[in-house]
GUZAVEX-305155 format. One record per residue (C-alpha): x, y, z; residue number from 1; residue in three letters. Coordinates in pm, whole numbers, always signed. Example, Ala and Ser with C-alpha at 12.3 -4.5 7.8 and 13.67 -1.06 7.14 Angstrom:
<nodes>
NODE,+1230,-450,+780,1,ALA
NODE,+1367,-106,+714,2,SER
</nodes>
This chain:
<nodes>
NODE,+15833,+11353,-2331,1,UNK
NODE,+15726,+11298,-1915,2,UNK
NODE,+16049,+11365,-1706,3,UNK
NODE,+16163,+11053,-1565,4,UNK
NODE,+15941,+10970,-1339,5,UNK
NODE,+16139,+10849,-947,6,UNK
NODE,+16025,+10517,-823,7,UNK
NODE,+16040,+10378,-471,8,UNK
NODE,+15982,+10093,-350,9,UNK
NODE,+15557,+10080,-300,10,UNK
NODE,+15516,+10212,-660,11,UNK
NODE,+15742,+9883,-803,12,UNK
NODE,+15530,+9682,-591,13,UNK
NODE,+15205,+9864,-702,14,UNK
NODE,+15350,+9839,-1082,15,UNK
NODE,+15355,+9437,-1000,16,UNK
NODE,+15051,+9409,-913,17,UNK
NODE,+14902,+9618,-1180,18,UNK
NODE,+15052,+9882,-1474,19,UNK
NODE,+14755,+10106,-1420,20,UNK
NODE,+14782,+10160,-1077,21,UNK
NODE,+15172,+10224,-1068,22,UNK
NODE,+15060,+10529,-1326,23,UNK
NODE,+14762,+10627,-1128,24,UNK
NODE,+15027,+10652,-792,25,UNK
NODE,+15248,+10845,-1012,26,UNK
NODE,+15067,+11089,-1189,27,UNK
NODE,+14682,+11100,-985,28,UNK
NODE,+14778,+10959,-618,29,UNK
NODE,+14463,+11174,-515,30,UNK
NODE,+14244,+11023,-717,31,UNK
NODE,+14117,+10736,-449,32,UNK
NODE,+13878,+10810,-175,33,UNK
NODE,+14049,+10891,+165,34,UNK
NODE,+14212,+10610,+320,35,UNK
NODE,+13939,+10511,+571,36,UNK
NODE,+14005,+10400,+902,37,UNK
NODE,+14061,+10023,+848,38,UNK
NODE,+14353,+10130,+640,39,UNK
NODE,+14519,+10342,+839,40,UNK
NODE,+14461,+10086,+1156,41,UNK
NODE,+14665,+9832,+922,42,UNK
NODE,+14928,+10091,+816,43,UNK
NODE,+14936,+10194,+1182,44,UNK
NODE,+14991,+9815,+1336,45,UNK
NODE,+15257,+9781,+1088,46,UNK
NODE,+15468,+10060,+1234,47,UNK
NODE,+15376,+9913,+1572,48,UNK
NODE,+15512,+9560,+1459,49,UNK
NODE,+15812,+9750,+1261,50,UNK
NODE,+15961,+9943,+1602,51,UNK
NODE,+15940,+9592,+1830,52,UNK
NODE,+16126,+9447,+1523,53,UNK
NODE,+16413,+9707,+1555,54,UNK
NODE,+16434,+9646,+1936,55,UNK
NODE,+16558,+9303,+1851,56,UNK
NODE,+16881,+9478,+1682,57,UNK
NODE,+17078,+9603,+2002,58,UNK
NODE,+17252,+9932,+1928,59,UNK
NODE,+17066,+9987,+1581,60,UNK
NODE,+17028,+10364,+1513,61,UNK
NODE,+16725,+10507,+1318,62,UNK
NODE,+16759,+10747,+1018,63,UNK
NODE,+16540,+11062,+1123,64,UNK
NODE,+16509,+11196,+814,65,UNK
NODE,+16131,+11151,+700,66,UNK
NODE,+16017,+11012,+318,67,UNK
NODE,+15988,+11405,+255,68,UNK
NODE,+16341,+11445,+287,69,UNK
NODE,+16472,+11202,+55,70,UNK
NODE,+16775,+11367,-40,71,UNK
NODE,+16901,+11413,+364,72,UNK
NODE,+16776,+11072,+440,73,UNK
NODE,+17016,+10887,+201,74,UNK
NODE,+17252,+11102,+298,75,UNK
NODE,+17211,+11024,+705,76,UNK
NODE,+17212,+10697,+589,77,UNK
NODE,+17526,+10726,+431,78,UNK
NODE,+17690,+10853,+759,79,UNK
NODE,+17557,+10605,+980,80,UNK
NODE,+17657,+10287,+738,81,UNK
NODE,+17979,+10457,+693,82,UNK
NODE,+18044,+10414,+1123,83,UNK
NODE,+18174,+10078,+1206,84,UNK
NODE,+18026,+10214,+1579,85,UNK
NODE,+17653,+10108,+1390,86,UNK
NODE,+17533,+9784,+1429,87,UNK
NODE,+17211,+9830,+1240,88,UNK
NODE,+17054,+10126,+1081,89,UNK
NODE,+16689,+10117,+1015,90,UNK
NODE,+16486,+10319,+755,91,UNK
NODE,+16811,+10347,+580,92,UNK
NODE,+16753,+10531,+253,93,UNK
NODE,+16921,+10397,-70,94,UNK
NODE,+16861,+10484,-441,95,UNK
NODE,+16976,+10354,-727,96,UNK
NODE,+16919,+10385,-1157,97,UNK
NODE,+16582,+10658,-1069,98,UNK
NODE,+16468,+10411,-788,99,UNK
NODE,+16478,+10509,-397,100,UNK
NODE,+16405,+10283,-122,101,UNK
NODE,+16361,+10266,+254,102,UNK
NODE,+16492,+9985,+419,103,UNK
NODE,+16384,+9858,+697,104,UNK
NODE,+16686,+9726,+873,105,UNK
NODE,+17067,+9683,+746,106,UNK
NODE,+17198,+9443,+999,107,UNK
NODE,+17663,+9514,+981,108,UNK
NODE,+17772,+9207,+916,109,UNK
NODE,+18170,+9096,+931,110,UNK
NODE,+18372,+9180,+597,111,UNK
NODE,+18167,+9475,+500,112,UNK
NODE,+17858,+9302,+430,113,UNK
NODE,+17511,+9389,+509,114,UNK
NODE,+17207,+9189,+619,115,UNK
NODE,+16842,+9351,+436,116,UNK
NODE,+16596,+9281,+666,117,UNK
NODE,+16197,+9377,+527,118,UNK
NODE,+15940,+9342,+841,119,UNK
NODE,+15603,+9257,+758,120,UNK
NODE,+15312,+9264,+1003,121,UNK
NODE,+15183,+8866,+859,122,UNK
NODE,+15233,+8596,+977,123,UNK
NODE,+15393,+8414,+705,124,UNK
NODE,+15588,+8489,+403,125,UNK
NODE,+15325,+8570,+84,126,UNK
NODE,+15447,+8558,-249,127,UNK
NODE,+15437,+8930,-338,128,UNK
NODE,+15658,+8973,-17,129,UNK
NODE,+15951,+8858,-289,130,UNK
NODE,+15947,+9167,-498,131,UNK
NODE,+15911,+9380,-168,132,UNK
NODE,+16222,+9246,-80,133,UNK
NODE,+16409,+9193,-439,134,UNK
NODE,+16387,+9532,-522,135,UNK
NODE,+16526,+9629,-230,136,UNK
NODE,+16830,+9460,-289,137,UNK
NODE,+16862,+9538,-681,138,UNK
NODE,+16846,+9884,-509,139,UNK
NODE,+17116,+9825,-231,140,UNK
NODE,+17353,+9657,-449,141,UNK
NODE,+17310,+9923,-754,142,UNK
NODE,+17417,+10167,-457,143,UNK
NODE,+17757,+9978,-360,144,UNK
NODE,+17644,+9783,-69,145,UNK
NODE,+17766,+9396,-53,146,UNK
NODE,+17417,+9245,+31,147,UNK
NODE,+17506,+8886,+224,148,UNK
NODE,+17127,+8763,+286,149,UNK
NODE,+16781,+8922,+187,150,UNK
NODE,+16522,+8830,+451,151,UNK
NODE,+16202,+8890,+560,152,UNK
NODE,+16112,+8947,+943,153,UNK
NODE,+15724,+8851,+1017,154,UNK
NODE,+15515,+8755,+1347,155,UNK
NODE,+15542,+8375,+1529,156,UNK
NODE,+15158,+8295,+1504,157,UNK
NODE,+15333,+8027,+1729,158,UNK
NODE,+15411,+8274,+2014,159,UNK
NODE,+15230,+8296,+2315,160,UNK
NODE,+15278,+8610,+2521,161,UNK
NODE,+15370,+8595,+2852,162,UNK
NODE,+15194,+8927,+3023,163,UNK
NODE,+15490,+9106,+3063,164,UNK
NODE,+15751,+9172,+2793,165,UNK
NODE,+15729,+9035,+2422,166,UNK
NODE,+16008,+8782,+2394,167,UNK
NODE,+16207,+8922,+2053,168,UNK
NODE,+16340,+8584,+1979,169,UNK
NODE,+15997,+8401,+1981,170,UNK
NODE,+15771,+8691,+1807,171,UNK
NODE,+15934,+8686,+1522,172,UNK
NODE,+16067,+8470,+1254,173,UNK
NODE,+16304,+8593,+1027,174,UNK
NODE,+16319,+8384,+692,175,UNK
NODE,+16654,+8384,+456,176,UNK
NODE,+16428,+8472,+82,177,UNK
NODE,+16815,+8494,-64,178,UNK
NODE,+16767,+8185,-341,179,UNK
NODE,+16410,+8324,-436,180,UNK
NODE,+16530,+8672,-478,181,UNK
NODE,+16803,+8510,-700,182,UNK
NODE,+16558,+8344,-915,183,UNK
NODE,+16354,+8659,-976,184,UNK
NODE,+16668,+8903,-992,185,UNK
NODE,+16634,+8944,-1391,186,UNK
NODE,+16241,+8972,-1382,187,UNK
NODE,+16260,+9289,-1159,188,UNK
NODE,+16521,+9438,-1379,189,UNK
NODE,+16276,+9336,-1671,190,UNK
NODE,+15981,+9473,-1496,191,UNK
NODE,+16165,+9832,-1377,192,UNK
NODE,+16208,+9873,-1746,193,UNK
NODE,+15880,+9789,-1879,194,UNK
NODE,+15707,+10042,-1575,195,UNK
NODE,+15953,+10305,-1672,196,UNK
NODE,+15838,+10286,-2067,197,UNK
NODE,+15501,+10289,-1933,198,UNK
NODE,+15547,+10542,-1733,199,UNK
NODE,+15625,+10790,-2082,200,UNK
NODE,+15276,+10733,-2159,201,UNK
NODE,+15044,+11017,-2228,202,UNK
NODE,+14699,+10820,-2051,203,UNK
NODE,+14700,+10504,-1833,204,UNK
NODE,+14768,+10161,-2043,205,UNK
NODE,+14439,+9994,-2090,206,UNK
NODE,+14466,+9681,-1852,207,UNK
NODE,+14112,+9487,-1829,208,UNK
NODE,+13991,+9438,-1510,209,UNK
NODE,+14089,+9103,-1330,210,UNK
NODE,+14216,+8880,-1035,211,UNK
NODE,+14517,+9194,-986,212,UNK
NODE,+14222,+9429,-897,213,UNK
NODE,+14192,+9259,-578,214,UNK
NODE,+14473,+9063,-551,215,UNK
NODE,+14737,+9053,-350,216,UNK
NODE,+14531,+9369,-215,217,UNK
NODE,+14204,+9578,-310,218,UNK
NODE,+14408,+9873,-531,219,UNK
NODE,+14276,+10210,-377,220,UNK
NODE,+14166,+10246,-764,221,UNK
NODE,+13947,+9979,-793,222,UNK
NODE,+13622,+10185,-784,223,UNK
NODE,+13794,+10425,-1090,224,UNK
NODE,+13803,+10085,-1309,225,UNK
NODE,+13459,+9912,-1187,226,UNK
NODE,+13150,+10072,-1276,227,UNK
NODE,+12872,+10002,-1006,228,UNK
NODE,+12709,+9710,-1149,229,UNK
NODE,+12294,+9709,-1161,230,UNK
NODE,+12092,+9462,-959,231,UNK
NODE,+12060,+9119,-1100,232,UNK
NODE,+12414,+9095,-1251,233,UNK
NODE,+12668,+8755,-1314,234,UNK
NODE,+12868,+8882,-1068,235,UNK
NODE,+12603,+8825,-773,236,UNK
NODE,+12602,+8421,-828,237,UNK
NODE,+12699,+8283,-530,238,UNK
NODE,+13067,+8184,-572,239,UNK
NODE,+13081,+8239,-942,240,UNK
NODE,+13432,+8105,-1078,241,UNK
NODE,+13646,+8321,-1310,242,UNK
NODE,+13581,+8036,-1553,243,UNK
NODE,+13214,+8023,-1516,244,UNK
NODE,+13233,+8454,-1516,245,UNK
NODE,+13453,+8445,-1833,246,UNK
NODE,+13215,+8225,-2010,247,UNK
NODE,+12930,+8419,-1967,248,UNK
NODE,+13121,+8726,-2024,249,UNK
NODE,+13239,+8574,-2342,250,UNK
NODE,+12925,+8500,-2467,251,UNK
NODE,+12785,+8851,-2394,252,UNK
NODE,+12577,+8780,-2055,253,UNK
NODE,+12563,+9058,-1848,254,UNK
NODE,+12233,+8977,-1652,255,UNK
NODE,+12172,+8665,-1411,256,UNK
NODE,+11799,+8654,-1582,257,UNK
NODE,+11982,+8609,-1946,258,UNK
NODE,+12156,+8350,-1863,259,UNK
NODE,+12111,+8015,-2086,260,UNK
NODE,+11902,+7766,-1960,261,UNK
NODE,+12172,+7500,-2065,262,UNK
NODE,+12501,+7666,-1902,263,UNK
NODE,+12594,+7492,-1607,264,UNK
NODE,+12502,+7622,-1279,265,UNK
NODE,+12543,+7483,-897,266,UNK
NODE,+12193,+7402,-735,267,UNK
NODE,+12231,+7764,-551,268,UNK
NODE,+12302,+7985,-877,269,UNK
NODE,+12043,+7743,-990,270,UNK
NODE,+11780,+7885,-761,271,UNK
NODE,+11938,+8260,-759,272,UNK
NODE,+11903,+8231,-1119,273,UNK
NODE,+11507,+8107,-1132,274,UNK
NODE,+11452,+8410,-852,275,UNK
NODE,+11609,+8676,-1082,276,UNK
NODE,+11397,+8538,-1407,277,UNK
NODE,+11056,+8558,-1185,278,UNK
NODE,+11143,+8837,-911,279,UNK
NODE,+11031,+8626,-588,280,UNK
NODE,+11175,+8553,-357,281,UNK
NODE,+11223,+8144,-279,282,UNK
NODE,+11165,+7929,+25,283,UNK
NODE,+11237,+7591,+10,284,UNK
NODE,+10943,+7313,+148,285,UNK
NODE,+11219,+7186,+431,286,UNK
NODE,+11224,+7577,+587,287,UNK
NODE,+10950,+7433,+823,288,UNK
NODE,+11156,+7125,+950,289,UNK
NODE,+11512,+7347,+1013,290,UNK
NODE,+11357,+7595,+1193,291,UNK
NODE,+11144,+7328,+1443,292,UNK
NODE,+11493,+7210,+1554,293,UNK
NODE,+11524,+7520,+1749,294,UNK
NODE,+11491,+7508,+2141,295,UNK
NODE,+11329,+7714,+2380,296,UNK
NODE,+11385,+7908,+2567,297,UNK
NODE,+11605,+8089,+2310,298,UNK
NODE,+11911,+8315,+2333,299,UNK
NODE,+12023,+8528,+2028,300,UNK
NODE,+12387,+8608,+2054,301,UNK
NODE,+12660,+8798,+1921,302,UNK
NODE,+13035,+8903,+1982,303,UNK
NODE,+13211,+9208,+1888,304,UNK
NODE,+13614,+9165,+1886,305,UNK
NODE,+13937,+9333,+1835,306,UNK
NODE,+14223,+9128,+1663,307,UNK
NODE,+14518,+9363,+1686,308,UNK
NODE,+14846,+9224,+1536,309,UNK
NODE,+15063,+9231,+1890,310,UNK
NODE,+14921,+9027,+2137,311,UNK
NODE,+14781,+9253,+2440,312,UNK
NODE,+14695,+8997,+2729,313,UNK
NODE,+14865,+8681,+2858,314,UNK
NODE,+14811,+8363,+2704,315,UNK
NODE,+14750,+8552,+2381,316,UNK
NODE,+14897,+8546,+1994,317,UNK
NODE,+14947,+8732,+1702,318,UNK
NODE,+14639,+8844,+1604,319,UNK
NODE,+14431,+8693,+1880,320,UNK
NODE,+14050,+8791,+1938,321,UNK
NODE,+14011,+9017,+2220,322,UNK
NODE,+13626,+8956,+2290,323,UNK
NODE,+13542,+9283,+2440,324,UNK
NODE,+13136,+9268,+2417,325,UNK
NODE,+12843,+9079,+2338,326,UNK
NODE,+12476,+9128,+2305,327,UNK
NODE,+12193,+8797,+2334,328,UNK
NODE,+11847,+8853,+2307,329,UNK
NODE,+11584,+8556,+2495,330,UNK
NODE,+11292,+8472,+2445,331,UNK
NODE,+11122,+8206,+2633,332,UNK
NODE,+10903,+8031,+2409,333,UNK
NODE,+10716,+8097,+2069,334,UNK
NODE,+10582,+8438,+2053,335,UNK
NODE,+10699,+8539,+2407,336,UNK
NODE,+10842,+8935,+2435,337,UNK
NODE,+11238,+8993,+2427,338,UNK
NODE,+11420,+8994,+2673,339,UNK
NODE,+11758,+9238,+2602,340,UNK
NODE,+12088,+9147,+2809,341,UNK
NODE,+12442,+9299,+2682,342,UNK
NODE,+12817,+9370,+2831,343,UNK
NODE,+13079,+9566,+2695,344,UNK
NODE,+13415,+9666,+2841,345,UNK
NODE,+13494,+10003,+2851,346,UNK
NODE,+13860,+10013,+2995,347,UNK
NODE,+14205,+9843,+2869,348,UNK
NODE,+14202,+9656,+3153,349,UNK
NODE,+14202,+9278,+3008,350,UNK
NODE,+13790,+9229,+2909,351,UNK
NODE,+13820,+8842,+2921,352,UNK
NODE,+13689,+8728,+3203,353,UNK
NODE,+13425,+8980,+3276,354,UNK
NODE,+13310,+8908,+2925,355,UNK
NODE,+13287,+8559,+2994,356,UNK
NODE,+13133,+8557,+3364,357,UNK
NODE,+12873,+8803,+3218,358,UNK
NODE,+12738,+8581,+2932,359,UNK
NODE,+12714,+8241,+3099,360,UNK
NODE,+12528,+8399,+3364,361,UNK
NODE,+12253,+8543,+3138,362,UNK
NODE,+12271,+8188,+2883,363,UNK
NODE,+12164,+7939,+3204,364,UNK
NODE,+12214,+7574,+3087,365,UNK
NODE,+11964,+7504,+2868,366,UNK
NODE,+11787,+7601,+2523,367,UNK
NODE,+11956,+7707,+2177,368,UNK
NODE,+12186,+7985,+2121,369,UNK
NODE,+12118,+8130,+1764,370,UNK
NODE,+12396,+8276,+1601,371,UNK
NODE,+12468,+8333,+1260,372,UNK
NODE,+12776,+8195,+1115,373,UNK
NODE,+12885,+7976,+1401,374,UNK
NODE,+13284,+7941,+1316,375,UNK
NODE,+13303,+8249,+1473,376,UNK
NODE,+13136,+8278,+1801,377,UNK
NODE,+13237,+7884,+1825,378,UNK
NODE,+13633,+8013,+1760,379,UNK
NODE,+13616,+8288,+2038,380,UNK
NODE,+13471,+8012,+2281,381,UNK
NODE,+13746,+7764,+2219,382,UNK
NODE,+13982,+8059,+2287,383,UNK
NODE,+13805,+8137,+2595,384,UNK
NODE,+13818,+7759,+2736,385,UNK
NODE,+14198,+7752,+2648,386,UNK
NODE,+14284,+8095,+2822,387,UNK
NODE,+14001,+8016,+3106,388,UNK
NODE,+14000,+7648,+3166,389,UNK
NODE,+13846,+7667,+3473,390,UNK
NODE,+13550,+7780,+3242,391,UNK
NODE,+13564,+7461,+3035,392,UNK
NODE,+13321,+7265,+3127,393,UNK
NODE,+13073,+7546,+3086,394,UNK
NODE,+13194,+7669,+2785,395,UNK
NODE,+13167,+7341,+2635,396,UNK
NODE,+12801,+7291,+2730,397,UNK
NODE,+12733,+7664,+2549,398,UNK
NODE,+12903,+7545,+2231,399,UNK
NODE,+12675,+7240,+2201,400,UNK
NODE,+12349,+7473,+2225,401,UNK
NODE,+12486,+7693,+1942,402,UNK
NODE,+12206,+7711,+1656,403,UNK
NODE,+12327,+7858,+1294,404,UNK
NODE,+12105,+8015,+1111,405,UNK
NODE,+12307,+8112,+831,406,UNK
NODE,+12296,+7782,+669,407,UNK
NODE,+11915,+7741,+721,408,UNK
NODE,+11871,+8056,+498,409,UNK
NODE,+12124,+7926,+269,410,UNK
NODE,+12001,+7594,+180,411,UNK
NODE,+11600,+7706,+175,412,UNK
NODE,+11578,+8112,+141,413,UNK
NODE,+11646,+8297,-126,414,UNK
NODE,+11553,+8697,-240,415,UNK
NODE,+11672,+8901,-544,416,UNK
NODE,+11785,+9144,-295,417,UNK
NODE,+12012,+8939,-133,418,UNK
NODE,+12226,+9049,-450,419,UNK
NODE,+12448,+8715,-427,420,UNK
NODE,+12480,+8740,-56,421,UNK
NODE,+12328,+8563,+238,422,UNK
NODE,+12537,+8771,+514,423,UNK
NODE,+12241,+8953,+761,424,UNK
NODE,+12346,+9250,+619,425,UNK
NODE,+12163,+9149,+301,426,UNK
NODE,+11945,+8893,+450,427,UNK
NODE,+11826,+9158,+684,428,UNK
NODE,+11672,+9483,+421,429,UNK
NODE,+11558,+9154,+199,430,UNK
NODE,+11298,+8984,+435,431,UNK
NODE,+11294,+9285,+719,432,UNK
NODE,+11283,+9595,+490,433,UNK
NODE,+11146,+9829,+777,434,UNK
NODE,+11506,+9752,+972,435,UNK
NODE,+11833,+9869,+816,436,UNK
NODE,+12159,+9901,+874,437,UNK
NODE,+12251,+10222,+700,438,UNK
NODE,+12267,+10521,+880,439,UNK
NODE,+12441,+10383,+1174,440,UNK
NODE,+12756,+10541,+1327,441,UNK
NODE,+12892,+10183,+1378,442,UNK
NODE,+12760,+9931,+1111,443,UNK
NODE,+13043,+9689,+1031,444,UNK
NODE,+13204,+9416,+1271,445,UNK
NODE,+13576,+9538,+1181,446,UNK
NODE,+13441,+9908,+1221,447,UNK
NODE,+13320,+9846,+1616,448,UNK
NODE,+13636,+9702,+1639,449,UNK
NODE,+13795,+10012,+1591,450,UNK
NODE,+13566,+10179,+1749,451,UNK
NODE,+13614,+10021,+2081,452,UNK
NODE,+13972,+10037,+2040,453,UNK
NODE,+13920,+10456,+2009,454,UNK
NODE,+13694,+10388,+2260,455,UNK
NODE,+13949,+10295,+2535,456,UNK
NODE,+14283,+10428,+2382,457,UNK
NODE,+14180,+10740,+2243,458,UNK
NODE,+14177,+11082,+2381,459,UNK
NODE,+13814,+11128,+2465,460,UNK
NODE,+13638,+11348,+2655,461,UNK
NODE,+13314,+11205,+2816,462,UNK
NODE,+13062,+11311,+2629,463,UNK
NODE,+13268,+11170,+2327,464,UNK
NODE,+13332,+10837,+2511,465,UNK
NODE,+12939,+10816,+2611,466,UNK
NODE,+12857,+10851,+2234,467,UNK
NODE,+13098,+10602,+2095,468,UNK
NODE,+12991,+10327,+2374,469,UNK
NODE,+12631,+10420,+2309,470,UNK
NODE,+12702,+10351,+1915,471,UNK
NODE,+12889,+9984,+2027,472,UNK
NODE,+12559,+9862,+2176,473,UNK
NODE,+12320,+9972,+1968,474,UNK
NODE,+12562,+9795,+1664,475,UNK
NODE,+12599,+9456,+1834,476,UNK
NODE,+12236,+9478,+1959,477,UNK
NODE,+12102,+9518,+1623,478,UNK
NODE,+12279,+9221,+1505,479,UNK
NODE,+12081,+8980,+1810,480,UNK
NODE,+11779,+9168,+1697,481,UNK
NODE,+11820,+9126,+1301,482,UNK
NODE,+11859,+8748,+1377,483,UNK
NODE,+11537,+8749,+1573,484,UNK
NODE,+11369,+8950,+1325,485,UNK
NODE,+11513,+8695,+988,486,UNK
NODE,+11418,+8401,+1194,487,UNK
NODE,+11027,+8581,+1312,488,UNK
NODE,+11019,+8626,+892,489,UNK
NODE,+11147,+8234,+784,490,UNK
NODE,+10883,+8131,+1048,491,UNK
NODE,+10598,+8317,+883,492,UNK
NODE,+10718,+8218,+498,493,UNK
NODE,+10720,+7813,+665,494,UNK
NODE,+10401,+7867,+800,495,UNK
NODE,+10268,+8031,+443,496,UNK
NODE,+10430,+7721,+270,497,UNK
NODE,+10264,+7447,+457,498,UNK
NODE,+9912,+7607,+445,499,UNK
NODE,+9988,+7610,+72,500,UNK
NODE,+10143,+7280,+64,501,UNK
NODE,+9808,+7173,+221,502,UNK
NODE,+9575,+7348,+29,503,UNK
NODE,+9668,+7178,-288,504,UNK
NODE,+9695,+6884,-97,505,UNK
</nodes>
């Protein structure tokens, strides 16, 4: 028989979410790829939310031990709980029954009690938070402690930050979970048992694949259980349901081009569907009429931004949009040469209104601004009028120009190798095949996000910082010229059309 294997908190959680992955933490935790740099941003932030949280306990005195010192840690712990001198201890380690936990503050409270705080990084309380925090307690109170409230800590998306100092009271909430914990209190003793016995295995228990490979969070396994699926599969329809995906599944399709003619599709899978059966691509006979609605001259645009979980400038929230560069290619009317403009800010010195200036003097006042997906840049405008408002009038006038193409090649373009998606990173290789992403040192919007924050944060020395802002710009300005280059292709394909459409006419 396995020796009893020691959980902690993360694994419980992990266990929750899946049986599989608890065993794979336990027994291969180097079987996923290297945490990549997105990951360790978030795990980063949430130490960076986790210390202002622990300035908002006067007097509260950190255990130094680290997790690979469990034994001295619950025994530091132990010494600073036991000194009525403590107000709060944070990272105190507890264990209890095989299980040890770090918590992240144990507020003193009056008759020997103890408030269990868990801080979280969100911005509200999510439903997996609960077992975070119940375990936690089942492990606090197995130890002797006389828990009075279980709570989670989390960020105001309410606050507004000054410029100056974060104001502790107003950046966090801190929400009494006490009754839910209650109601769940038998499942997690339930659920500790049923890991443990699982645990004793010999091989991971077989768990299909499902909703808990991605949900609450991607498991750093998920590639071990999902084979890379072949071109043309279910699982590329355009918002495919799990009901639609189980039926097909149950009924042994694998392949788009295999599906039924009679099973129920929306008029998008519909077309992805007819595409995959004859292998060509589609435009629709209204291409033509979407794309005349554009106005010259013409500005292609694009923002790059950094959301980081503390707000960094005045006026700003939790997880506001720092816009920190943007790229628009013109052109002045049909078949005219590009014209290449771009800013991006290469200090920590707030970017806002330099960004802003910078763009409105290269957009002038009239002709449309194509962007693609216009939530976004639309979003980061609004935030610039509200922070700005002496910019309002101007801003407002840019919002009305905007011009999305993303729903023009969504409702009358489609290509097998789009694979399901009409982002420009597919849209792009499909219709554009000599221009390509891959291969680039920055190729992702979240990526030159971190980038730029290496970029002006990180210990560089020039020649490193000259090849990281040389990387930014050549990112954001292939995304202004991938939209010229889509739209240059839906033009041609409307033009084909029509001579066709008047042929057989």
């Amino acid at each position: 028989m396995k020796p009893k294997p020691f959980l902690s908190k993360s694994k419980f959680v992990a266990g929750v979410q899946c049986l599989k992955r608890l065993y794979w933490q336990a027994y291969q935790p180097d079987l996923p790829a290297e945490t990549d740099d997105q990951a360790q941003f978030i795990m980063d932030q949430g130490t960076a939310v986790g210390v202002e949280a622990q300035k908002a306990f006067s007097g509260g005195v950190l255990v130094q031990a680290d997790h690979q010192h469990a034994r001295e840690a619950v025994e530091e712990s132990a010494r600073l709980m036991a000194n009525p001198q403590v107000p709060a201890v944070f990272e105190a380690a507890l264990q209890h029954d095989g299980v040890l936990v770090r918590v992240d503050i144990l507020e003193r409270q009056p008759r020997n009690r103890w408030r269990l705080v868990e801080v979280k990084s969100s911005t509200q309380v999510k439903d997996h938070y609960l077992y975070d925090v119940a375990i936690q307690r089942h492990v606090a109170s197995g130890a002797g402690l006389k828990i009075s409230t279980a709570c989670l800590m989390h960020l105001n998306s309410d606050y507004i930050y000054d410029g100056k100092r974060y104001d502790l009271s107003k950046l966090f909430v801190i929400e009494d979970l006490t009754k839910e914990i209650d109601s769940i209190a038998g499942e997690v003793v339930d659920r500790l048992a049923a890991q443990r016995r699982m645990l004793q295995q010999d091989a991971p228990p077989e768990v299909e694949v499902g909703r808990q490979c991605t949900d609450p969070i991607t498991c750093e396994f998920f590639d071990q259980c999902h084979e890379p699926v072949p071109a043309g599969h279910i699982s590329e329809l355009p918002r495919l349901t799990q009901r639609k995906l189980e039926a097909l599944q149950a009924i042994g399709i694998a392949m788009i081009q295999d599906i039924p003619e009679s099973f129920e599709l929306s008029a998008t899978q519909q077309r992805v569907y007819e595409c995959a059966r004859s292998g060509r691509p589609w435009f629709g006979p209204e291409l033509h009429d979407a794309l005349s609605t554009i106005r010259y001259p013409c500005y292609f645009m694009d923002f790059e931004t950094f959301y980081p979980a503390l707000p960094r400038h005045k006026g700003m929230w939790p997880y506001s949009h720092i816009p920190f560069q943007w790229s628009v290619h013109v052109r002045e009317k049909p078949g005219a040469n590009l014209r290449h403009h771009e800013f991006i800010a290469e200090d920590d010195i707030d970017p806002r209104l330099r960004f802003l200036e910078t763009l409105l003097e290269v957009l002038g006042t009239m002709g449309s601004i194509v962007v693609y997906n216009r939530s976004f840049e639309a979003e980061r405008l609004k935030d610039l009028a509200g922070w700005l408002p002496g910019y309002a009038k101007q801003i407002a006038g840019v919002q009305a120009r905007l011009w999305d193409l993303l729903p023009v090649v969504r409702a009358n373009v489609y290509h097998p190798e789009f694979r399901g998606s009409f982002s420009i990173k597919s849209t792009l290789p499909a219709l554009v095949p000599e221009m390509t992403y891959e291969g680039m040192e920055v190729a992702e919007g979240g990526e030159a996000g971190l980038t730029w924050e290496t970029l002006v944060h990180g210990q560089l020395s020039p020649d490193e910082k000259t090849k990281l802002r040389a990387a930014l710009l050549a990112y954001c300005r292939q995304d202004t010229e991938a939209m010229v280059r889509v739209y240059d292709a839906l033009e041609q394909a409307a033009s084909r059309g029509a001579r066709t459409r008047g042929a057989r006419g």
